[in-house]
OpenMM code with the backbone's topology and positions (N, CA, C; nanometers):
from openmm import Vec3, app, unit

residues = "UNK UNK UNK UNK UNK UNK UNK UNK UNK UNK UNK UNK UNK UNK UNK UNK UNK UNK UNK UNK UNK UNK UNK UNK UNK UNK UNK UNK UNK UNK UNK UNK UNK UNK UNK UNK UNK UNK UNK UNK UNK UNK UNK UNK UNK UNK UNK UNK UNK UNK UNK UNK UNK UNK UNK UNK UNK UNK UNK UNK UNK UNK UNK UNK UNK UNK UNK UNK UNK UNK".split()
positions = [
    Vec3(6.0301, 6.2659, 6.5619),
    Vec3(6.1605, 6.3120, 6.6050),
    Vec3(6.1426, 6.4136, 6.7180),
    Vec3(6.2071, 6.4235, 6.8498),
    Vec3(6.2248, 6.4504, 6.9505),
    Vec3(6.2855, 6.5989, 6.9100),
    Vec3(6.2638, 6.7391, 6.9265),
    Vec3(6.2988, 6.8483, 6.9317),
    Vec3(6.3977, 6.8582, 7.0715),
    Vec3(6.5283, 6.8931, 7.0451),
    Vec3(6.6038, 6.8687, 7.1481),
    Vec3(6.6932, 7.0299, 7.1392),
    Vec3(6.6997, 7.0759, 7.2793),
    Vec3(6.7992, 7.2103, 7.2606),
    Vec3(6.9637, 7.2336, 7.2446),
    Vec3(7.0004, 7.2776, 7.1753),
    Vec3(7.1473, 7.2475, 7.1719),
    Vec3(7.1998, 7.3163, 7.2686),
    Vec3(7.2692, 7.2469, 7.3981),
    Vec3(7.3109, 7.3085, 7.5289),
    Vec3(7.4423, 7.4291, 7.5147),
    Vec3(7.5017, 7.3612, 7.3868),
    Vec3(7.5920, 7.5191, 7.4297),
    Vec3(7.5317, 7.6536, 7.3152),
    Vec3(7.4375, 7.6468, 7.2620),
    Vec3(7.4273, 7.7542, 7.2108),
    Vec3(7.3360, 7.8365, 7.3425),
    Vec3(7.2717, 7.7555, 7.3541),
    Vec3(7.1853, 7.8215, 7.5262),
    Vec3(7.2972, 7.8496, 7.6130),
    Vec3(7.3484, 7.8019, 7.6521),
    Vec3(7.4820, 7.8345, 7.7637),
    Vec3(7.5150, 7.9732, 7.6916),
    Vec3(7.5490, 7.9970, 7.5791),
    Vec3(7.6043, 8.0911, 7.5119),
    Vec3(7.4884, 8.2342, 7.5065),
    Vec3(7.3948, 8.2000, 7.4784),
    Vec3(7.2676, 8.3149, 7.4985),
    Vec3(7.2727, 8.3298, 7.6504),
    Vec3(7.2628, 8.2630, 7.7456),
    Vec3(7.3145, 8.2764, 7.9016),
    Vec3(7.4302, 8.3567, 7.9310),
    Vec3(7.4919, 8.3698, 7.8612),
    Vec3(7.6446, 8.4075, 7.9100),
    Vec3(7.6315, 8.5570, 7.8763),
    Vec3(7.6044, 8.5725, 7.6976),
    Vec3(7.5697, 8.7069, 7.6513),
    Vec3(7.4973, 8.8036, 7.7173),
    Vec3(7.3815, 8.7266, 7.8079),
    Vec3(7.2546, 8.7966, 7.8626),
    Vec3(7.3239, 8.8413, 7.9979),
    Vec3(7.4001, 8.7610, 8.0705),
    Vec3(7.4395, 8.8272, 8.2047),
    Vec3(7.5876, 8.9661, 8.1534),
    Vec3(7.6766, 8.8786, 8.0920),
    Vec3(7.7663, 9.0184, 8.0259),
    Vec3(7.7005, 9.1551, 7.9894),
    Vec3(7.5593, 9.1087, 7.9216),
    Vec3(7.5429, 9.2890, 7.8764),
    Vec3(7.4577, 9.3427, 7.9847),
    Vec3(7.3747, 9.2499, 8.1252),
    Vec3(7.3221, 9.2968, 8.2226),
    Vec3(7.4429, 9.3806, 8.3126),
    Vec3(7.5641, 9.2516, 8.3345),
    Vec3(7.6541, 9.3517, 8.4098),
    Vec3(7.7322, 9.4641, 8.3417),
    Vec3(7.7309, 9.5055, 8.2396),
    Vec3(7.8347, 9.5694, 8.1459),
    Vec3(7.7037, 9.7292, 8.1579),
    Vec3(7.5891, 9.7400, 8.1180),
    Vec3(7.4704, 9.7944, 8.1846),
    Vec3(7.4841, 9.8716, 8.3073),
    Vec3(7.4903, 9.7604, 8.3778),
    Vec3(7.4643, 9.8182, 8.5432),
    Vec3(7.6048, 9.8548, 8.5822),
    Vec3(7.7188, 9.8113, 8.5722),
    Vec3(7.8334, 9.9320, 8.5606),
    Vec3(7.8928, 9.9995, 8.4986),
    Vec3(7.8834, 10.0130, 8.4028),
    Vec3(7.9790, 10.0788, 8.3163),
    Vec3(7.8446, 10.1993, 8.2278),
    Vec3(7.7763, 10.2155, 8.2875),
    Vec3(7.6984, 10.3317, 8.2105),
    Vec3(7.6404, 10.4168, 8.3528),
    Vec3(7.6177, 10.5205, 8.3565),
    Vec3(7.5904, 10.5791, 8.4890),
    Vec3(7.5329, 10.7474, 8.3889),
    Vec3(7.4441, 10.8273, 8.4823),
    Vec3(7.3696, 10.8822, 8.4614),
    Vec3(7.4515, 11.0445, 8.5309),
    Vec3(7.5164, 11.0881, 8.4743),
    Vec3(7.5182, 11.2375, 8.5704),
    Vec3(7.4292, 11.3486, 8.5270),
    Vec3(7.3326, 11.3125, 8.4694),
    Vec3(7.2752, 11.4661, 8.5019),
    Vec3(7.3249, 11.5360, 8.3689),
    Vec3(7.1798, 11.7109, 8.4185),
    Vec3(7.1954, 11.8164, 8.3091),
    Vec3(7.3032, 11.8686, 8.3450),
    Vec3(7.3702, 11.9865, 8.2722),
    Vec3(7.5172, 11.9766, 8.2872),
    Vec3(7.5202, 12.1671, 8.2258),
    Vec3(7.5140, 12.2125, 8.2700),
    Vec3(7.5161, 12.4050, 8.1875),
    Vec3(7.6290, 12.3941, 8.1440),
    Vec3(7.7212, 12.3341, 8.2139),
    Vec3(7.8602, 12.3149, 8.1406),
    Vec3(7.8865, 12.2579, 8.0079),
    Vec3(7.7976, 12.1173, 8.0094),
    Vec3(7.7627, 12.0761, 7.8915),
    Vec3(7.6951, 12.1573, 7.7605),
    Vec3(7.5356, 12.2118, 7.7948),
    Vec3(7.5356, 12.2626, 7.7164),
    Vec3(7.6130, 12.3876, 7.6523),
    Vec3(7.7085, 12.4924, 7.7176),
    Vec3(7.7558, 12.5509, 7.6861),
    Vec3(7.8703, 12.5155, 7.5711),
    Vec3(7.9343, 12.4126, 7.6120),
    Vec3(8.0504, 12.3880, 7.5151),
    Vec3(7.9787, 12.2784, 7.4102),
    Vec3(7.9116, 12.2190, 7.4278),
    Vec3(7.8249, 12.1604, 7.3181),
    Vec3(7.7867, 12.3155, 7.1994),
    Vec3(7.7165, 12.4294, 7.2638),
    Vec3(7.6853, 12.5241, 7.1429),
    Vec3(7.8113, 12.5897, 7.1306),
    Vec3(7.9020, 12.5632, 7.1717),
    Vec3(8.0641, 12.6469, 7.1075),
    Vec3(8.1030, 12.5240, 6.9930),
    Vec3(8.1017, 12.4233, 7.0676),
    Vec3(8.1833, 12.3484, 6.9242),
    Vec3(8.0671, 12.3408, 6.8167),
    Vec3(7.9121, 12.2987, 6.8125),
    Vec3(7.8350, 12.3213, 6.7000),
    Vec3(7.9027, 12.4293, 6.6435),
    Vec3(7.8637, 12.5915, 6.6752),
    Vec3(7.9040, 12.7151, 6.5768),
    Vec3(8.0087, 12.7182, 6.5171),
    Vec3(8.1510, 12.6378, 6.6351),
    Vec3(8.2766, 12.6490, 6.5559),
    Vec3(8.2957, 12.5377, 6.4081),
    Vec3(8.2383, 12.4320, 6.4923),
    Vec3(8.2930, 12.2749, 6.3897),
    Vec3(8.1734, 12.2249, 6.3089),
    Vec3(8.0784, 12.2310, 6.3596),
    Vec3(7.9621, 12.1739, 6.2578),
    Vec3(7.8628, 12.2496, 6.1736),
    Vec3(7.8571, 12.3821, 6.2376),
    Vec3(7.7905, 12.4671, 6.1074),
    Vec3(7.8285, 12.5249, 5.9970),
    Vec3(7.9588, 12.5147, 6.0317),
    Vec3(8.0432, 12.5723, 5.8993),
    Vec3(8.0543, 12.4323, 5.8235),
    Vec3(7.9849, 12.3188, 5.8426),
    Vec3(8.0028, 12.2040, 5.7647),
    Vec3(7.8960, 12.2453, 5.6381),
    Vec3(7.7886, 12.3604, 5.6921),
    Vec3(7.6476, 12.3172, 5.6237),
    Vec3(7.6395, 12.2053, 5.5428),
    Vec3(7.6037, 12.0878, 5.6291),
    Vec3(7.5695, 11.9185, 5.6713),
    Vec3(7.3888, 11.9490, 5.6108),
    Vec3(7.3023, 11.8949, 5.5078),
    Vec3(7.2065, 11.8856, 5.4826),
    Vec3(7.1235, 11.8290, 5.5954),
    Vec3(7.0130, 11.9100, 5.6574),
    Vec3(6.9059, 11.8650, 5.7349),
    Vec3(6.9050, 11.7218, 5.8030),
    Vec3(6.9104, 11.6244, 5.6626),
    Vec3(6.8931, 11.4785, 5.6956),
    Vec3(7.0268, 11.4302, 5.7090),
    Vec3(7.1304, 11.4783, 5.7269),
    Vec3(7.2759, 11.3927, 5.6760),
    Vec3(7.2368, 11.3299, 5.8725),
    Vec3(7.3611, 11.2381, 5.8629),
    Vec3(7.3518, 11.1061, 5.9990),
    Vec3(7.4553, 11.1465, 6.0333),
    Vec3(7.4633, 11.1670, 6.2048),
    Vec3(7.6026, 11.2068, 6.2446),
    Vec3(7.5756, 11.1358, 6.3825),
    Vec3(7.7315, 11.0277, 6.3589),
    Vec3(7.7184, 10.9564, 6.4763),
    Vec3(7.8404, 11.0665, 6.5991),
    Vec3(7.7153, 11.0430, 6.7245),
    Vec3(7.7177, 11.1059, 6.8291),
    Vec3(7.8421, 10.9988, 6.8841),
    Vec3(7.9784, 11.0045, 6.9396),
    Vec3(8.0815, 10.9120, 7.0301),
    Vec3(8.1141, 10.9884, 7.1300),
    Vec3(8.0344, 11.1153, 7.1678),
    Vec3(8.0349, 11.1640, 7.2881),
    Vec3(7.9505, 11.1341, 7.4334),
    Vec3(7.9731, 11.1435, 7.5481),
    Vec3(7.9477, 11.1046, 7.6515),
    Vec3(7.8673, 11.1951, 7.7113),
    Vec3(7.8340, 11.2071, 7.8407),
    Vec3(7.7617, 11.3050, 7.9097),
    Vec3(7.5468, 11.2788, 7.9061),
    Vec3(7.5081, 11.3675, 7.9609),
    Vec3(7.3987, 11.3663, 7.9420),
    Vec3(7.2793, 11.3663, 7.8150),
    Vec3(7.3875, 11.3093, 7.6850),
    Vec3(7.3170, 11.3406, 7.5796),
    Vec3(7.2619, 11.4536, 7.5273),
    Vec3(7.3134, 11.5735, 7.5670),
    Vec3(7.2401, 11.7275, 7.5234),
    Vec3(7.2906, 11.6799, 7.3908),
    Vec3(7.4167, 11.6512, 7.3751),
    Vec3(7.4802, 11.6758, 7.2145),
    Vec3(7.3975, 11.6371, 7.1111),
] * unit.nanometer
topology = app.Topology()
chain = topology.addChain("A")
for resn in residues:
    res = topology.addResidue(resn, chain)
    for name in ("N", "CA", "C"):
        topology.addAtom(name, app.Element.getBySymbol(name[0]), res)
């Protein structure tokens, strides 16, 4: 028996692969360290997250933007 590729699931891995190349190359962009950033990054920690006392290991998803200091 002849191993044969199924054309639209390939078309479909094709399609996925250029969407997340272009979705990549525009829609994510790099600005830089930011003093601004870190400053209000350590105001909201002291105000909003240490008064959580959050255990060492607890998981906190990051949905903020910027240079990743956060």
């Amino acid at each position: 028996m002849q191993n044969l590729i199924d054309i639209n699931n390939t078309l479909d891995l094709v399609k996925l692969k250029f969407y997340n190349e272009w979705l990549y190359a525009n829609h994510i962009y790099d600005e830089g360290d930011s003093q601004l950033h870190e400053v209000i990054t350590k105001q909201v920690v002291e105000k909003y997250i240490d008064p959580l006392n959050l255990p060492k290991d607890s998981k906190i998803l990051d949905i903020g933007a910027g240079p990743g200091y956060f």
